[in-house]
C-alpha positions in Angstrom: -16.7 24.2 -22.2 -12.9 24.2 -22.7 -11.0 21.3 -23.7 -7.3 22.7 -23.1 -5.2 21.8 -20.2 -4.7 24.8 -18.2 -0.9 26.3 -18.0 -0.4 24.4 -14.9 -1.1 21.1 -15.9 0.6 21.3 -19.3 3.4 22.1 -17.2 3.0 19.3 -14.8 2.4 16.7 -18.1 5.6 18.4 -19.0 7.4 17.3 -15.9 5.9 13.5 -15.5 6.7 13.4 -19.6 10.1 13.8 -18.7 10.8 12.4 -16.0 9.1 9.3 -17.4 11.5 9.1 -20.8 14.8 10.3 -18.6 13.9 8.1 -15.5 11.8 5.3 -16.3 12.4 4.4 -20.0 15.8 3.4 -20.0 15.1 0.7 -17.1 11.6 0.0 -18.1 12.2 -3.4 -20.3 14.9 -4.9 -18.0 12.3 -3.9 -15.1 9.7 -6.0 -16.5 11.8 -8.9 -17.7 13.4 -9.1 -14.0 10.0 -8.4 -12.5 11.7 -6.0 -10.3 9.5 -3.6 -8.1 10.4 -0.2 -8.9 11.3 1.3 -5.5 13.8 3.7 -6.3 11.3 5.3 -9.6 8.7 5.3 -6.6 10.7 7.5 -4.3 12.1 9.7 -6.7 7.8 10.1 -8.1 7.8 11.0 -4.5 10.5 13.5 -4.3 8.8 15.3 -7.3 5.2 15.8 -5.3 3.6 13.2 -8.0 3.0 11.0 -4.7 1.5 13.8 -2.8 -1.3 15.0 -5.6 -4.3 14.1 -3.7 -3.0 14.9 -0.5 -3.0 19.0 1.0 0.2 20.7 2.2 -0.5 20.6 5.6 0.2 16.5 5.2 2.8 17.0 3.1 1.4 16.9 -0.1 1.1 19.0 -3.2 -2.8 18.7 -3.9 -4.0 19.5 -7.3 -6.9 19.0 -9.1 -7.7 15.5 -10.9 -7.0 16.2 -14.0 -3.6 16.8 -13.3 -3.2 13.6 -11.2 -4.8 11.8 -14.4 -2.2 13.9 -16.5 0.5 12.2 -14.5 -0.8 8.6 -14.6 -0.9 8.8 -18.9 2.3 9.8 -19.2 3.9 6.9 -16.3 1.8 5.0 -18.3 2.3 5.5 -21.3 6.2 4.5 -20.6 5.5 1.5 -17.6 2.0 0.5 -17.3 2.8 -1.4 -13.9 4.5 1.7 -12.1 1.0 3.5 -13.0 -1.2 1.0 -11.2 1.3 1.4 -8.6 1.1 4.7 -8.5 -2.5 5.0 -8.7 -3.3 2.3 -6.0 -0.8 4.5 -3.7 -2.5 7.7 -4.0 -6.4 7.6 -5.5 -7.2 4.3 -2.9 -4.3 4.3 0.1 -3.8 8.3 0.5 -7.0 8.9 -0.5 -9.0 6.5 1.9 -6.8 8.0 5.0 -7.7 11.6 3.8 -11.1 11.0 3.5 -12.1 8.6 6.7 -9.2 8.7 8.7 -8.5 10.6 12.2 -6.2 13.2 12.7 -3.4 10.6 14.3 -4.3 8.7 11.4 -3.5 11.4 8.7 -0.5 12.7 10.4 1.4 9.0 11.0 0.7 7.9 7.4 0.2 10.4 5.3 3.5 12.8 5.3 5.7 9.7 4.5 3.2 8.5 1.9 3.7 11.1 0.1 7.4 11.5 0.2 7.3 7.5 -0.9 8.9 6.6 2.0 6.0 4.4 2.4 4.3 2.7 0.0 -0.2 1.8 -0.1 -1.6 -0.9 -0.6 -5.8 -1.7 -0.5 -6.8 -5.6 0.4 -10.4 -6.2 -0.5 -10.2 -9.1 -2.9 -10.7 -12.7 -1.2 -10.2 -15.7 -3.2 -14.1 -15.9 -3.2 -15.1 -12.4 -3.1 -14.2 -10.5 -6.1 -17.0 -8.5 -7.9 -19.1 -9.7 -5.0 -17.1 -7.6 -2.7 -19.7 -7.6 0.4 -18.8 -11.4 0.3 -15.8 -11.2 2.5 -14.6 -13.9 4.8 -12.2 -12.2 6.6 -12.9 -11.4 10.4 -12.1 -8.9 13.0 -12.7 -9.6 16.5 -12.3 -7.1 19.4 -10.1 -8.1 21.7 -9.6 -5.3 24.8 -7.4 -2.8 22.4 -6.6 -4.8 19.6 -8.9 -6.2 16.6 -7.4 -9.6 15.4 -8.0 -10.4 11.8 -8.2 -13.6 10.4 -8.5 -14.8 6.8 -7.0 -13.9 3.3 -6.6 -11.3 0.9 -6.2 -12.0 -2.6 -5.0 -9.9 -6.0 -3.1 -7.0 -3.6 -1.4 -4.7 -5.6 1.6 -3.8 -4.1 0.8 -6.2 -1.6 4.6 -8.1 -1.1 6.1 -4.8 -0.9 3.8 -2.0 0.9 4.3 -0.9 4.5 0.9 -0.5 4.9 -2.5 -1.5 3.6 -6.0 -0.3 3.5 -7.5 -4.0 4.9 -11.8 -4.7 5.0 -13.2 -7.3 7.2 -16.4 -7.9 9.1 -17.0 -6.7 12.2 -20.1 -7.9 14.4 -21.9 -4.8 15.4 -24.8 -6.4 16.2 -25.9 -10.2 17.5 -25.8 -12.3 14.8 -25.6 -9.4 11.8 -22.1 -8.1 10.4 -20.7 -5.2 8.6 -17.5 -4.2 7.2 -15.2 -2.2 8.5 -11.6 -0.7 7.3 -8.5 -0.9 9.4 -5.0 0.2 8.3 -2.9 -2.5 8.4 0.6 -2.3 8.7 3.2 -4.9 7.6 5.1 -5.6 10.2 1.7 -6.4 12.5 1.6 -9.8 14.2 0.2 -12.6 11.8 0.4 -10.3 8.8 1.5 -12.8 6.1 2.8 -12.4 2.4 1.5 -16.5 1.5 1.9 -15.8 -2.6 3.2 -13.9 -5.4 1.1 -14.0 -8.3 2.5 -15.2 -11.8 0.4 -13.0 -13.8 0.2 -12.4 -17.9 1.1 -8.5 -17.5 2.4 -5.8 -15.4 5.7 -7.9 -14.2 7.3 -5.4 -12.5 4.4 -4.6 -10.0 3.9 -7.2 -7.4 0.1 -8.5 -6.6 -0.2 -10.6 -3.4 -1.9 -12.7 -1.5 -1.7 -11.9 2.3 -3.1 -14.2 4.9 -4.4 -12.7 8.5 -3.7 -15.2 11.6 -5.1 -13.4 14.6 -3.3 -10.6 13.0 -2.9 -7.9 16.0 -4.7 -4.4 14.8 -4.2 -1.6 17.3 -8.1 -0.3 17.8 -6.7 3.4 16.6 -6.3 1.8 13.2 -9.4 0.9 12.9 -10.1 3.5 9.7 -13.5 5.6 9.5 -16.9 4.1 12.2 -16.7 0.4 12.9 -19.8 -1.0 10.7 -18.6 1.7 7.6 -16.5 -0.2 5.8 -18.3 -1.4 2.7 -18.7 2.8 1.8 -15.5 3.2 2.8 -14.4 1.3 -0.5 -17.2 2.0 -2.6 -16.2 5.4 -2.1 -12.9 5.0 -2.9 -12.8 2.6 -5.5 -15.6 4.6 -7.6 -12.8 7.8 -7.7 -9.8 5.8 -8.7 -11.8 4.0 -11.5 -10.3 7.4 -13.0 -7.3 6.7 -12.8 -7.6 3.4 -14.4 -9.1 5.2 -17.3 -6.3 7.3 -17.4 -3.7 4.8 -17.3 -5.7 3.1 -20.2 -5.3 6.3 -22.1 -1.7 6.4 -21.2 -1.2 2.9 -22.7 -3.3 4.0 -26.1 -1.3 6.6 -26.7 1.9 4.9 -26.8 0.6 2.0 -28.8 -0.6 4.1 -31.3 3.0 6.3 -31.5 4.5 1.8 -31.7 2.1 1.5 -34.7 2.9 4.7 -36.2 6.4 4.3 -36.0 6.6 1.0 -37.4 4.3 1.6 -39.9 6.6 4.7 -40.8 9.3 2.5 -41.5 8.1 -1.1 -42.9 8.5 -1.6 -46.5 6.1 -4.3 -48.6 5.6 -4.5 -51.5 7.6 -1.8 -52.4 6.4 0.8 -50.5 6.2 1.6 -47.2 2.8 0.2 -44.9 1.8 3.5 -43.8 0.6 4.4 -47.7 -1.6 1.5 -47.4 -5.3 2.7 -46.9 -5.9 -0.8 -44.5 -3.0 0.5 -42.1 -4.1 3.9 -42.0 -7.9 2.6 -41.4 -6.0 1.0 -38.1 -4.7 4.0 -37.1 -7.4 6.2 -37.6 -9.7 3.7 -35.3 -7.1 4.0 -32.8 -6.7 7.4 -32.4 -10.2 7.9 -32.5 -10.8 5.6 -30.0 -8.3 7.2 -27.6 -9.2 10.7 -27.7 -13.0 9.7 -26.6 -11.8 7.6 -23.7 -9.5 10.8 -23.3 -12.1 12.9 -23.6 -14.7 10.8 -20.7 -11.7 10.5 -18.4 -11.3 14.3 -17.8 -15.3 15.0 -18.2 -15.2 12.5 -14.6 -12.2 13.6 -13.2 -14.3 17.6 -14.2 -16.8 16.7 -12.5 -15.5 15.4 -9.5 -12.9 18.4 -8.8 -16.5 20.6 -9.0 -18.0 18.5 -6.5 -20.8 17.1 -9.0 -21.9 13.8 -9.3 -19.4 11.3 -10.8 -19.6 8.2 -10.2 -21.7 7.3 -13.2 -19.2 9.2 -15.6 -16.4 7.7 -13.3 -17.6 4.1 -14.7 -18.3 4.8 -18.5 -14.7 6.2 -18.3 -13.3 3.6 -17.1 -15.2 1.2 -19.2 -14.7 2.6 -22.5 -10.9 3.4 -21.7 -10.1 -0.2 -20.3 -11.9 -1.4 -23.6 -10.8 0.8 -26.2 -7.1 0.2 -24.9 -7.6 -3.6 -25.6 -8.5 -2.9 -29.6 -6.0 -0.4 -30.0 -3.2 -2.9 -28.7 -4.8 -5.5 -31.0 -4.5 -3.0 -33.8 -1.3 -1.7 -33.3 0.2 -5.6 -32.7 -1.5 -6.6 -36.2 0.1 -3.5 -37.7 3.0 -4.6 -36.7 2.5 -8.4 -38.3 4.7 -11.0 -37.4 7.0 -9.0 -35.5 4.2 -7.2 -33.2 4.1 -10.8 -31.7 7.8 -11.0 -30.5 9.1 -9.7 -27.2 12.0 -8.0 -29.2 8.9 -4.8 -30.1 7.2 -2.9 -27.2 3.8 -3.7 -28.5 3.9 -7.5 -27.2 4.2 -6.0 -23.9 1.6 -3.5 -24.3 -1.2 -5.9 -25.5 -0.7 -8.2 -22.0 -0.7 -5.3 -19.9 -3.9 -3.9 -21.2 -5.9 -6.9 -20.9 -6.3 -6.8 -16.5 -7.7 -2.8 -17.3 -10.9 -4.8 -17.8 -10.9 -6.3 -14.8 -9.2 -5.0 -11.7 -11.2 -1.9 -9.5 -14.1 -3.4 -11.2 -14.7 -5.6 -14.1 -16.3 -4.2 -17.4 -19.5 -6.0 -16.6 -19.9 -4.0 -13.2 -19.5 -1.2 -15.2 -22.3 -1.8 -17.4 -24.1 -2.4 -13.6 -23.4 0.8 -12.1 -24.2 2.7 -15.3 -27.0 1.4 -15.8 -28.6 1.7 -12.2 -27.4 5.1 -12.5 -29.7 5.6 -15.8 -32.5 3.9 -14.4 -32.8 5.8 -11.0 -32.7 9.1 -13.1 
């Protein structure tokens, strides 16, 4: 068993590490407080293969293993928290979903410009009343001659305002009276594709989450994505590999609330001394950093196991799950090391605490978690 990064992803974590402090850090409080979409970072992620890390060459990616795409997503991260979900939604649910279930027309249309970020991914499976009940869904396709036309409402799209294209679930009737999912690809600029409402959320400002409303939307039948009837595996699949990534970005955000803590602990003064030499502060950040290294430590024993081609989806969720969690503490520990001043927007940490909270909830809630784990143990 060996712990180490190999040469070739400490050089990758090398790259995305700076990158992310030369390109992203500079703009990355002004993004947030404008709640600008990063576009430009985007393209440029693109232009240095980041986008194209679960895609092969022959699609114009740069397809490396999953530790090395988690690599990446800590240290974005660790700088922007909202380009990493981004980022993540883009490649381990969009890219992937195509790669997986799509046709060769499919791959080939989407695919090369994905990569290059000359598009960007989006996944709509979230309705306003199907959230962890995802096999819930309201939204209709009906098969008309060529086209599919999709009617109802998507809710909590990331990317959703901004993304050329989406990875879109609705029921299709595939036999009298009984319906199934089924996945199309949706592009924006379809017929009765609708942005209806940006959402005015607690965190992650500077990455857009829609809500998109379908009115006989016109689908061309060749984007219909994977068999008609497939749909609910389709994003099972998908979403029980990028709960990896959502792991990883939780690590990402650890790590650099535990350097804000450190810092600041470094350099306050009370009582005459500084608040590092106290033993309650240094309890603090021993928790932390123990806490990050085991969600650390589950996210690459999933992402290990899936680049082997073992079983994952079990570890996939206790990653996720203890990451998403042990992000929240350390963001409350490293905000009450910081006192007072931990609770103004003038220190890092302020931001850092509201954009850990939705890891608990979005591409599956902590409770589903505990759900799929446990299943998992009990069918063993």
């Amino acid at each position: 068993m060996n712990f180490e990064l190999t040469e070739e992803q400490s050089l990758l974590k090398e790259m995305v590490r700076d990158f992310a402090q030369k390109e992203i850090a500079p703009i990355a409080k002004s993004m947030e407080e404008s709640k600008k979409f990063p576009r430009e970072l985007f393209k440029k992620l693109g232009e240095l293969g980041i986008l194209g890390t679960t895609v092969p060459s022959e699609y114009g990616g740069t397809k490396t293993d999953t530790i090395s795409f988690m690599v990446a997503l800590e240290e974005i991260s660790s700088i922007s928290p909202a380009l990493a979900v981004i980022v993540s939604v883009h490649c381990a649910l969009f890219c992937y979903a195509i790669l997986k279930f799509g046709n060769d027309k499919q791959k080939e249309k989407y695919l090369p410009k994905a990569t290059k970020g000359e598009i960007l991914g989006a996944f709509a499976l979230t309705e306003p009343g199907a959230g962890s009940d995802a096999t819930n869904l309201k939204t209709k396709a009906t098969k008309q001659d060529a086209i599919y036309l999709l009617n109802g409402t998507k809710a909590w799209v990331t990317s959703g305002s901004e993304a050329e294209a989406s990875i879109l679930f609705a029921s299709t009737e595939i036999e009298s009276g009984r319906k199934k999912l089924s996945a199309f690809i949706v592009d924006k600029n379809f017929p009765g594709f609708t942005v209806s409402k940006i959402e005015e959320k607690m965190g992650l400002h500077s990455s857009s989450t829609a809500e998109i409303t379908l009115e006989d939307c016109q689908v061309p039948e060749e984007n219909l994505l994977g068999e008609k009837g497939k749909g609910a595996n389709i994003a099972f699949h998908c979403l029980d590999s990028s709960r990896i990534g959502i792991a990883a970005q939780a690590v990402g955000l650890s790590d650099r609330a535990i350097r804000e803590a450190v810092k600041y602990a470094r350099e306050r003064e009370a009582f005459g001394k500084k608040i590092a030499d106290f033993q309650a502060i240094q309890f603090m950040i021993a928790d932390m950093a123990t806490l990050s290294e085991a969600a650390r430590l589950l996210t690459y024993k999933a992402a290990d196991l899936k680049d082997k081609g073992k079983p994952f989806v079990k570890e996939a969720a206790m990653a996720k799950l203890f990451a998403s969690e042990a992000s929240n503490k350390i963001a409350y520990l490293a905000l009450q090391v910081h006192g007072g001043y931990g609770y103004s927007k003038e220190f890092f940490i302020e931001q850092l605490y509201r954009d850990a909270r939705v890891l608990c909830i979005y591409e599956g809630t902590s409770e589903i978690q505990r759900l799929v784990i446990a299943r998992h143990l009990l069918k063993e």
